[in-house]
Biotite code that builds the C-alpha atoms (Angstrom):
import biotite.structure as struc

atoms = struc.array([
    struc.Atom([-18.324, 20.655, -9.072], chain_id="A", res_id=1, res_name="UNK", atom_name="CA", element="C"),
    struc.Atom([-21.348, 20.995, -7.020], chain_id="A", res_id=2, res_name="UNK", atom_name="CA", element="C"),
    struc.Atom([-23.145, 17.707, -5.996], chain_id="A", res_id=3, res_name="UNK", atom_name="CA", element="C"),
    struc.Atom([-26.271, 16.435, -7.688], chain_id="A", res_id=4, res_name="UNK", atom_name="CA", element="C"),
    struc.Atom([-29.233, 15.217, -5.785], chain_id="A", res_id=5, res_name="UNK", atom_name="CA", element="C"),
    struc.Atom([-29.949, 11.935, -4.995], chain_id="A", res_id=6, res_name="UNK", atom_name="CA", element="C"),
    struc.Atom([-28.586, 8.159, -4.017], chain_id="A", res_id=7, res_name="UNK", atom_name="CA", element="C"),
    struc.Atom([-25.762, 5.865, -5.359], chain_id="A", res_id=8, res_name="UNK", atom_name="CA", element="C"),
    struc.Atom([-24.614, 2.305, -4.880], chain_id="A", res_id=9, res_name="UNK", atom_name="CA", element="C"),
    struc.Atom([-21.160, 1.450, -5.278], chain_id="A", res_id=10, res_name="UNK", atom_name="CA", element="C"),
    struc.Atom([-20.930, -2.216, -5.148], chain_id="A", res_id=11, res_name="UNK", atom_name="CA", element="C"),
    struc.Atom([-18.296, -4.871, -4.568], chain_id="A", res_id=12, res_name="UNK", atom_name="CA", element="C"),
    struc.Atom([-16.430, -7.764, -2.736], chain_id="A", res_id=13, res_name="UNK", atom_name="CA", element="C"),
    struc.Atom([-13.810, -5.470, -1.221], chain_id="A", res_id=14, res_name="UNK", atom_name="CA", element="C"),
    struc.Atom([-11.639, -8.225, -0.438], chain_id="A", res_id=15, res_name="UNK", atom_name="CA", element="C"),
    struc.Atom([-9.630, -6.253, 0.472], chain_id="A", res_id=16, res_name="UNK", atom_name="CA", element="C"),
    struc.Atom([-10.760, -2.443, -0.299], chain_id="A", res_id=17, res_name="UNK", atom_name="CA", element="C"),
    struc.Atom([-7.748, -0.678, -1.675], chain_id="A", res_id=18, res_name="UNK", atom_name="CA", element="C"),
    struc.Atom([-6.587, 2.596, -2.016], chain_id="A", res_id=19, res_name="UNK", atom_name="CA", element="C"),
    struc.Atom([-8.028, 2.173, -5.632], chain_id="A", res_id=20, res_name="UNK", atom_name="CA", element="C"),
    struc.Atom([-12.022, 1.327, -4.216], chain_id="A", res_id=21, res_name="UNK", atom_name="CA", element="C"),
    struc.Atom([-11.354, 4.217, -1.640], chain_id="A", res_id=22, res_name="UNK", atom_name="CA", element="C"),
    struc.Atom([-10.284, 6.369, -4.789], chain_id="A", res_id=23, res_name="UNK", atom_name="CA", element="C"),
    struc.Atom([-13.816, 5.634, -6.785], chain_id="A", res_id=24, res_name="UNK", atom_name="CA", element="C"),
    struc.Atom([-15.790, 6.290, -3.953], chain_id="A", res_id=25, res_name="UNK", atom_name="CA", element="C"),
    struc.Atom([-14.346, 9.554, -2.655], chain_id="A", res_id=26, res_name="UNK", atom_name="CA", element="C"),
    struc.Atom([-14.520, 11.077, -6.068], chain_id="A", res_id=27, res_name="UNK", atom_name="CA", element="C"),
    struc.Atom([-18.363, 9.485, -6.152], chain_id="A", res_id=28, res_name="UNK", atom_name="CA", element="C"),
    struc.Atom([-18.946, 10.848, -2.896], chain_id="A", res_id=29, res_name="UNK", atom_name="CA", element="C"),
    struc.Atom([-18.066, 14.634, -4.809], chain_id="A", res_id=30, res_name="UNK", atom_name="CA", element="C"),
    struc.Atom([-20.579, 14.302, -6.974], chain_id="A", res_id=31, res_name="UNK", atom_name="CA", element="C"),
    struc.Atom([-23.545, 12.655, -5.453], chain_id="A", res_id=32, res_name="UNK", atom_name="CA", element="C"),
    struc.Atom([-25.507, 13.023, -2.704], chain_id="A", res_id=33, res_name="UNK", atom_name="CA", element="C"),
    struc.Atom([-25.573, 10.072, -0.862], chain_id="A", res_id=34, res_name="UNK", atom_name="CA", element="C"),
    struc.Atom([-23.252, 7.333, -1.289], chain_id="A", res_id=35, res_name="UNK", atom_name="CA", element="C"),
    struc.Atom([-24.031, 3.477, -0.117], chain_id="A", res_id=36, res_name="UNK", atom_name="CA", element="C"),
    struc.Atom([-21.338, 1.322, -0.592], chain_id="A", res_id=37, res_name="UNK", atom_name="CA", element="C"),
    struc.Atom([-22.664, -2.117, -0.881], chain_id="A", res_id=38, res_name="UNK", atom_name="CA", element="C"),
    struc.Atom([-20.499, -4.921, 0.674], chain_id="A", res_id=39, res_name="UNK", atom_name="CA", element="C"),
    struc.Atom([-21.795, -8.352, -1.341], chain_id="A", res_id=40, res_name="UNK", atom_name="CA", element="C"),
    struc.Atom([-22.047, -10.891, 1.891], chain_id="A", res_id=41, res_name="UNK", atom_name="CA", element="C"),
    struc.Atom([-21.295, -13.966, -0.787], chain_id="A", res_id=42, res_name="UNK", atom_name="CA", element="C"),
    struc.Atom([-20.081, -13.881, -4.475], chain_id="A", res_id=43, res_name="UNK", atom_name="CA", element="C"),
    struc.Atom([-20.669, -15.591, -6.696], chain_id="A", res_id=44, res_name="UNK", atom_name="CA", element="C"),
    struc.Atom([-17.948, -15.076, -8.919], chain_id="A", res_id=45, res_name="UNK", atom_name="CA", element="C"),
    struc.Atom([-14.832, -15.570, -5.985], chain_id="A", res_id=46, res_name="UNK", atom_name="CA", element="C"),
    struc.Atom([-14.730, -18.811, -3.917], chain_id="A", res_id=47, res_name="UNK", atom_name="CA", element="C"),
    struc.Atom([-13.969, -17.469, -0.226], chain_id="A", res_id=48, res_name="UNK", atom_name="CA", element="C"),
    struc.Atom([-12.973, -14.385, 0.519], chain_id="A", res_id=49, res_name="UNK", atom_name="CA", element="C"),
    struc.Atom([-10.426, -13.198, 3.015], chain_id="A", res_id=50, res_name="UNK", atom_name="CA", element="C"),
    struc.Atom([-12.083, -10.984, 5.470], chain_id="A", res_id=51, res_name="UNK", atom_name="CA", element="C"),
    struc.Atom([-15.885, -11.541, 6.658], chain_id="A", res_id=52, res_name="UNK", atom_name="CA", element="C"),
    struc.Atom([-18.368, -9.086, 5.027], chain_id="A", res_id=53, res_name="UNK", atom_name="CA", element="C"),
    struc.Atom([-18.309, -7.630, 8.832], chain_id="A", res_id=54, res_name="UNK", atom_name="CA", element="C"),
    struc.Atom([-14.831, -7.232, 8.760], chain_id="A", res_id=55, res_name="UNK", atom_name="CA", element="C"),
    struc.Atom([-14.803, -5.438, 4.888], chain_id="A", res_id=56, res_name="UNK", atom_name="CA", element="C"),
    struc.Atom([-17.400, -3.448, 5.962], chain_id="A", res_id=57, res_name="UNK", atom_name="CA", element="C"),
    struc.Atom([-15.566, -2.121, 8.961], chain_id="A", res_id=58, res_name="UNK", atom_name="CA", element="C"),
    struc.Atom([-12.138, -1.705, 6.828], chain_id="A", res_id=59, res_name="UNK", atom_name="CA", element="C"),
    struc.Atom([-14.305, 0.749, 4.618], chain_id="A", res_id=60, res_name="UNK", atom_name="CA", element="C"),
    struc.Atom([-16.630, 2.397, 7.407], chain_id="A", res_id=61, res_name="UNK", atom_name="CA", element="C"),
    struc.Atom([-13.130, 3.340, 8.981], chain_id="A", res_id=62, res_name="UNK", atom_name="CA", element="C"),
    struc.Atom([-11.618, 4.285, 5.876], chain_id="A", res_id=63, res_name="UNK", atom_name="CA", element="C"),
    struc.Atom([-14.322, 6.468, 4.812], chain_id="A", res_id=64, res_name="UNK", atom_name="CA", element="C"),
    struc.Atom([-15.379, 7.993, 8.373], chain_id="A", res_id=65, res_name="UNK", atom_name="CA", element="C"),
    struc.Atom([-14.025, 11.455, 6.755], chain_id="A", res_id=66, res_name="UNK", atom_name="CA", element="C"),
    struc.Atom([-16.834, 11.329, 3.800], chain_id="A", res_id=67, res_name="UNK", atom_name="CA", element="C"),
    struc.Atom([-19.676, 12.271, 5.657], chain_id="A", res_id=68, res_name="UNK", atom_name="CA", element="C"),
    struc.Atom([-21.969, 11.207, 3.244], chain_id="A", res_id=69, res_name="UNK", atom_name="CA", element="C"),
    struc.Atom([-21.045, 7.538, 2.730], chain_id="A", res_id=70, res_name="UNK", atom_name="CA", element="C"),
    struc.Atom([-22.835, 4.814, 4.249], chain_id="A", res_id=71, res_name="UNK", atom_name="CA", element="C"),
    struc.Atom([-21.777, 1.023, 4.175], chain_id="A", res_id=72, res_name="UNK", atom_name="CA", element="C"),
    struc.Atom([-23.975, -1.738, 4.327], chain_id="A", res_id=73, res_name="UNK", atom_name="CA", element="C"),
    struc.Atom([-23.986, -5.661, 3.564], chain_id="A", res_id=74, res_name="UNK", atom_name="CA", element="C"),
    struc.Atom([-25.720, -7.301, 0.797], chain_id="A", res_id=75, res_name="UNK", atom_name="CA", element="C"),
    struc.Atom([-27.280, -10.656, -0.420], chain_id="A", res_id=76, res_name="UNK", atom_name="CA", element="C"),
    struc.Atom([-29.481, -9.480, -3.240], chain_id="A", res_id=77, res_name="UNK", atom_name="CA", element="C"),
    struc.Atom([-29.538, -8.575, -6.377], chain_id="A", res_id=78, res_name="UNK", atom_name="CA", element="C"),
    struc.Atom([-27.603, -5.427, -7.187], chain_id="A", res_id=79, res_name="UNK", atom_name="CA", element="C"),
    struc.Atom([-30.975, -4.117, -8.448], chain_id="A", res_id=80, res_name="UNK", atom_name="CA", element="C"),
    struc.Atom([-32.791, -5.067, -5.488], chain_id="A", res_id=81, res_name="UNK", atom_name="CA", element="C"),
    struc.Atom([-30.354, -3.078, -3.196], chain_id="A", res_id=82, res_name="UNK", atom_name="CA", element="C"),
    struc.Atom([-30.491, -0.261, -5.260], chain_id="A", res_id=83, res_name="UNK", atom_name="CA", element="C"),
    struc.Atom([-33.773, 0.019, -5.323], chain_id="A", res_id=84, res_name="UNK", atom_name="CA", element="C"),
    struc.Atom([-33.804, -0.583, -1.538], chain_id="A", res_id=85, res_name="UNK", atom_name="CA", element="C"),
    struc.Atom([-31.821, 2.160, -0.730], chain_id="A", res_id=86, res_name="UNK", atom_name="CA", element="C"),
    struc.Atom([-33.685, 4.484, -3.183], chain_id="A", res_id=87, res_name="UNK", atom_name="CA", element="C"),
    struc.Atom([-30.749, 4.575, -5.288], chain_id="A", res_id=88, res_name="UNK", atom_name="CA", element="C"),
    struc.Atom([-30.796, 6.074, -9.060], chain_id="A", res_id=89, res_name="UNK", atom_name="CA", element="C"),
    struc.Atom([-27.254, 4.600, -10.208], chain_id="A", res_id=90, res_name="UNK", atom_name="CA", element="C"),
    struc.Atom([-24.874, 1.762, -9.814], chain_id="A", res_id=91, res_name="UNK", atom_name="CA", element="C"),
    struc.Atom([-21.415, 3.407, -10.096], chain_id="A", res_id=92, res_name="UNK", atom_name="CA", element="C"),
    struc.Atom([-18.243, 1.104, -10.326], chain_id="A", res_id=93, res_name="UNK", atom_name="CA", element="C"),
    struc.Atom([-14.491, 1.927, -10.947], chain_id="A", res_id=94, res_name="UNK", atom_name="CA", element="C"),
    struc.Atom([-13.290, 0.886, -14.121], chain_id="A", res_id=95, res_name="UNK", atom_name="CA", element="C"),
    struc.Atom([-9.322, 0.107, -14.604], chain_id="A", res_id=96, res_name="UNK", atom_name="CA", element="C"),
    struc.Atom([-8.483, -1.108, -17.992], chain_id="A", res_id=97, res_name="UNK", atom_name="CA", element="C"),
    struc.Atom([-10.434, -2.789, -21.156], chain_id="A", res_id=98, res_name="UNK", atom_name="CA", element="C"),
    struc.Atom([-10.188, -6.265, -19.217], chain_id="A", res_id=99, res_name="UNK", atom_name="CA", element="C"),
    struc.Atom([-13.030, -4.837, -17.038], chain_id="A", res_id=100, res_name="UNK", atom_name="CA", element="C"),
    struc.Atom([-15.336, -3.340, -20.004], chain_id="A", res_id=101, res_name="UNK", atom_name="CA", element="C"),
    struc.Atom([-16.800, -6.798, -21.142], chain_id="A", res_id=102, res_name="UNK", atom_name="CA", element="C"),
    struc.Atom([-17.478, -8.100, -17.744], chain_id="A", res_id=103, res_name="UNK", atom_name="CA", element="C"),
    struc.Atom([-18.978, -5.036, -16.551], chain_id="A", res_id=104, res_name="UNK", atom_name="CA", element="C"),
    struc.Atom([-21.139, -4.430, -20.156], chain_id="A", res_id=105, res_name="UNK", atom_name="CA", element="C"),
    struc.Atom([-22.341, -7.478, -19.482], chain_id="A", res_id=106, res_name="UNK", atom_name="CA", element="C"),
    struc.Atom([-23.658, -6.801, -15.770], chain_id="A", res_id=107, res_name="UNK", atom_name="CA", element="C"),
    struc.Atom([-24.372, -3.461, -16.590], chain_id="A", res_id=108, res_name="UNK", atom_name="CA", element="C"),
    struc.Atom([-27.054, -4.630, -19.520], chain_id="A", res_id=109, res_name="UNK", atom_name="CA", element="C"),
    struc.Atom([-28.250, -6.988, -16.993], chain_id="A", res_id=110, res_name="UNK", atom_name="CA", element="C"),
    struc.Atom([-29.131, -4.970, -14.391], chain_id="A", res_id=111, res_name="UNK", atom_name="CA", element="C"),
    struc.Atom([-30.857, -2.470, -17.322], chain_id="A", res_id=112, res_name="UNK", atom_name="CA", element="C"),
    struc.Atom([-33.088, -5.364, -18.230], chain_id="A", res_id=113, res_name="UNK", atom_name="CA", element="C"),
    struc.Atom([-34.017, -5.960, -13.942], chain_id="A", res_id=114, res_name="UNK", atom_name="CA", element="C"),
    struc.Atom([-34.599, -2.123, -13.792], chain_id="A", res_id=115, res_name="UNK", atom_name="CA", element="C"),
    struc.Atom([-34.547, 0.018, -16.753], chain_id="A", res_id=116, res_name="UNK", atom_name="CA", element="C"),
    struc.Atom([-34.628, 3.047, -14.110], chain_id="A", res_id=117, res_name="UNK", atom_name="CA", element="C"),
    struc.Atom([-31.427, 2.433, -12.574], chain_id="A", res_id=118, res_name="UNK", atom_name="CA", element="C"),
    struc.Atom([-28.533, 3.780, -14.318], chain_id="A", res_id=119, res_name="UNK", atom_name="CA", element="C"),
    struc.Atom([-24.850, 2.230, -14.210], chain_id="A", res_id=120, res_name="UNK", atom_name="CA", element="C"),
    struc.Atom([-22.264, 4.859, -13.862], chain_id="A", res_id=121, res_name="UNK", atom_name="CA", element="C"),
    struc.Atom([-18.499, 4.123, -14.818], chain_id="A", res_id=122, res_name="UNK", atom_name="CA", element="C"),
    struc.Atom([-15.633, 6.201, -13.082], chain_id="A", res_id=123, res_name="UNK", atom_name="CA", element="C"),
    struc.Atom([-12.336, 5.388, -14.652], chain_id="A", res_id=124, res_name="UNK", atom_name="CA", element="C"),
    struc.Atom([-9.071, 4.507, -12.413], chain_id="A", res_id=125, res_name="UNK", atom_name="CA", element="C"),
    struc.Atom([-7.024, 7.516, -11.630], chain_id="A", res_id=126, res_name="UNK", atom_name="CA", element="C"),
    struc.Atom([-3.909, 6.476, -13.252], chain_id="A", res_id=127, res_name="UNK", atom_name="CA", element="C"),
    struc.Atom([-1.716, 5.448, -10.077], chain_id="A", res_id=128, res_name="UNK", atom_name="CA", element="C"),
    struc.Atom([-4.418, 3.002, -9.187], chain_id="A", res_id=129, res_name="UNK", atom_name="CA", element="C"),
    struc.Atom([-5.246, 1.522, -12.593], chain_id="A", res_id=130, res_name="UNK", atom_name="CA", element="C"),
    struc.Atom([-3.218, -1.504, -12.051], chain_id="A", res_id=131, res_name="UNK", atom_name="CA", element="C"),
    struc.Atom([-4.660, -1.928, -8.393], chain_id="A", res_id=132, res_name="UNK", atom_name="CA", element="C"),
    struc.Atom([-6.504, -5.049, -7.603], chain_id="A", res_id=133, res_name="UNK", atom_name="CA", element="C"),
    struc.Atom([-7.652, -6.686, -4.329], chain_id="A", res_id=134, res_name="UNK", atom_name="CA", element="C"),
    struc.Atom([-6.353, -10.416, -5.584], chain_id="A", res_id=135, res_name="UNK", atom_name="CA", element="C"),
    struc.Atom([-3.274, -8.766, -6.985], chain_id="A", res_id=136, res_name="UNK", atom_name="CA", element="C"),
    struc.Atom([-2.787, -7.269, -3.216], chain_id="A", res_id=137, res_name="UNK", atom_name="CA", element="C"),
    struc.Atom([-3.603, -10.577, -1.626], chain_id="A", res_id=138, res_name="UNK", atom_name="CA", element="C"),
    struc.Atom([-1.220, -12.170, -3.822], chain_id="A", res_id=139, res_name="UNK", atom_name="CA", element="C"),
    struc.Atom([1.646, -9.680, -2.830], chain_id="A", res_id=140, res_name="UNK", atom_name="CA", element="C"),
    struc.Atom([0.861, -9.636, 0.742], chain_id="A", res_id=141, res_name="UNK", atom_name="CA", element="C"),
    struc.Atom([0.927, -13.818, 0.746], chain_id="A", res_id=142, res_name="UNK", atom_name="CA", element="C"),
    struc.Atom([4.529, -13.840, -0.771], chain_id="A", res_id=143, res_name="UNK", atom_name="CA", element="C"),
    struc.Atom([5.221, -11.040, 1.401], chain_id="A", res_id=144, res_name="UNK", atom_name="CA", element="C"),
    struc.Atom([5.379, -8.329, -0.462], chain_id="A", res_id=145, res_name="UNK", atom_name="CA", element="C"),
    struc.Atom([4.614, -4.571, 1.254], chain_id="A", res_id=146, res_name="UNK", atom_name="CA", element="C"),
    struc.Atom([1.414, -3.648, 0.135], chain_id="A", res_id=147, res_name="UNK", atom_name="CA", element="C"),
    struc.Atom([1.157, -0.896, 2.447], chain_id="A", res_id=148, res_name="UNK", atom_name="CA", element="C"),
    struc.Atom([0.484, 1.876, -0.232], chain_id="A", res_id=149, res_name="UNK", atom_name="CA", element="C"),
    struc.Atom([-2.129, 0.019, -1.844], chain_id="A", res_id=150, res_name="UNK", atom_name="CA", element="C"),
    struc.Atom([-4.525, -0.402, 1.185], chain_id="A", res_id=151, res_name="UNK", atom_name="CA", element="C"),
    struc.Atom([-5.165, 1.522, 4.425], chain_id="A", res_id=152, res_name="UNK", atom_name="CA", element="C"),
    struc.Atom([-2.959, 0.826, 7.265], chain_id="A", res_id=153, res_name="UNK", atom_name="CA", element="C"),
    struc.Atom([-5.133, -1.451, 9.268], chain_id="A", res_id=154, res_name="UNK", atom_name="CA", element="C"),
    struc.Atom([-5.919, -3.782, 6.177], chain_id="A", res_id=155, res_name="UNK", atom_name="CA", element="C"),
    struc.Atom([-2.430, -4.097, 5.446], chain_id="A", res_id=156, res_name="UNK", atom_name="CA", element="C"),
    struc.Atom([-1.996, -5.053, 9.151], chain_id="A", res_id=157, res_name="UNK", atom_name="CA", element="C"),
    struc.Atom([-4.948, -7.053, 8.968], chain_id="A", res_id=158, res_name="UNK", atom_name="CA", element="C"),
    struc.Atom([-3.993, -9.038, 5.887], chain_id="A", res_id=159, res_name="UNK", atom_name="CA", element="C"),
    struc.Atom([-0.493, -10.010, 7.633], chain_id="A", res_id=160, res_name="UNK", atom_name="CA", element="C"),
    struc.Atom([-2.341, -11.558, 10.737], chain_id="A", res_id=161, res_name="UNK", atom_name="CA", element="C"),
    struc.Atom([-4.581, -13.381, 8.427], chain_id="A", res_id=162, res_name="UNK", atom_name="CA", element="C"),
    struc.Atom([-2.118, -14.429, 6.475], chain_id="A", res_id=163, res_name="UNK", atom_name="CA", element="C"),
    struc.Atom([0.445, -15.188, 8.854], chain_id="A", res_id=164, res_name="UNK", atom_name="CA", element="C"),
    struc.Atom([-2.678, -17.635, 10.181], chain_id="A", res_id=165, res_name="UNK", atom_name="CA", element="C"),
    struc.Atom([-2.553, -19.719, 7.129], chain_id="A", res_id=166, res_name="UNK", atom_name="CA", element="C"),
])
């Protein structure tokens, strides 16, 4: 498949990224041009997160050093606004089962109504990571449970520090 022109965001909290987020974006990273993964600084929708927006974004910098078209940057805008501020053409986000569809058909007619001219791009779970969520991992890593295939090594050692802190 040859890559199509132009810019991508793929948002998210990435608390922690997973093998699952590192899935979406290397297959994104096939098809478009230039990929900017967007690291939200403070959501809304979780209480605290684990890691820093610093530290996420160096987990995935690091993880992704081999894609030399992705770039990783820290947020506290709208989606839209980012996109737009990074010249970007379409919001693409990993989609795991029918518990994400309503959540993310909400967002996605949202961000239509900020900016008709940004797209919103689904790529569906590759089966062996469809179950795969960052508060699922957190959970197993605080009962300590080996999550060590379902991050990159120096998450997994990371969460175990931070854990082992609590």
């Amino acid at each position: 498949m040859s890559k199509r022109n132009g810019t991508v965001v793929c948002p998210g909290t990435y608390d922690p990224v997973t093998n699952g987020h590192l899935d979406i974006i290397t297959r994104t990273s096939k098809v478009f041009d230039r990929v900017v993964v967007g690291v939200v600084n403070n959501p809304l929708r979780k209480q605290k997160t684990l890691f820093t927006a610093a530290e996420r974004k160096g987990f995935i910098e690091e993880a992704t050093a081999p894609l030399g078209n992705v770039e990783v940057q820290i947020f506290s805008t709208l989606l839209v606004e980012f996109a737009r501020a990074n010249d970007a053409h379409a919001i693409v986000k990993g989609m795991r089962a029918i518990s994400d569809f309503e959540y993310e058909f909400e967002m996605a007619q949202l961000n239509r109504k900020l900016d008709p001219e940004i797209e919103s791009i689904y790529v569906i779970a590759s089966p062996h990571y469809s179950f795969l969520s960052s508060t699922g991992v957190k959970e197993m890593a605080t009962f300590g449970g080996d999550v060590g295939d379902l991050v990159p090594a120096p998450v997994a050692t990371a969460l175990s520090e931070r854990l082992a802190e609590r």
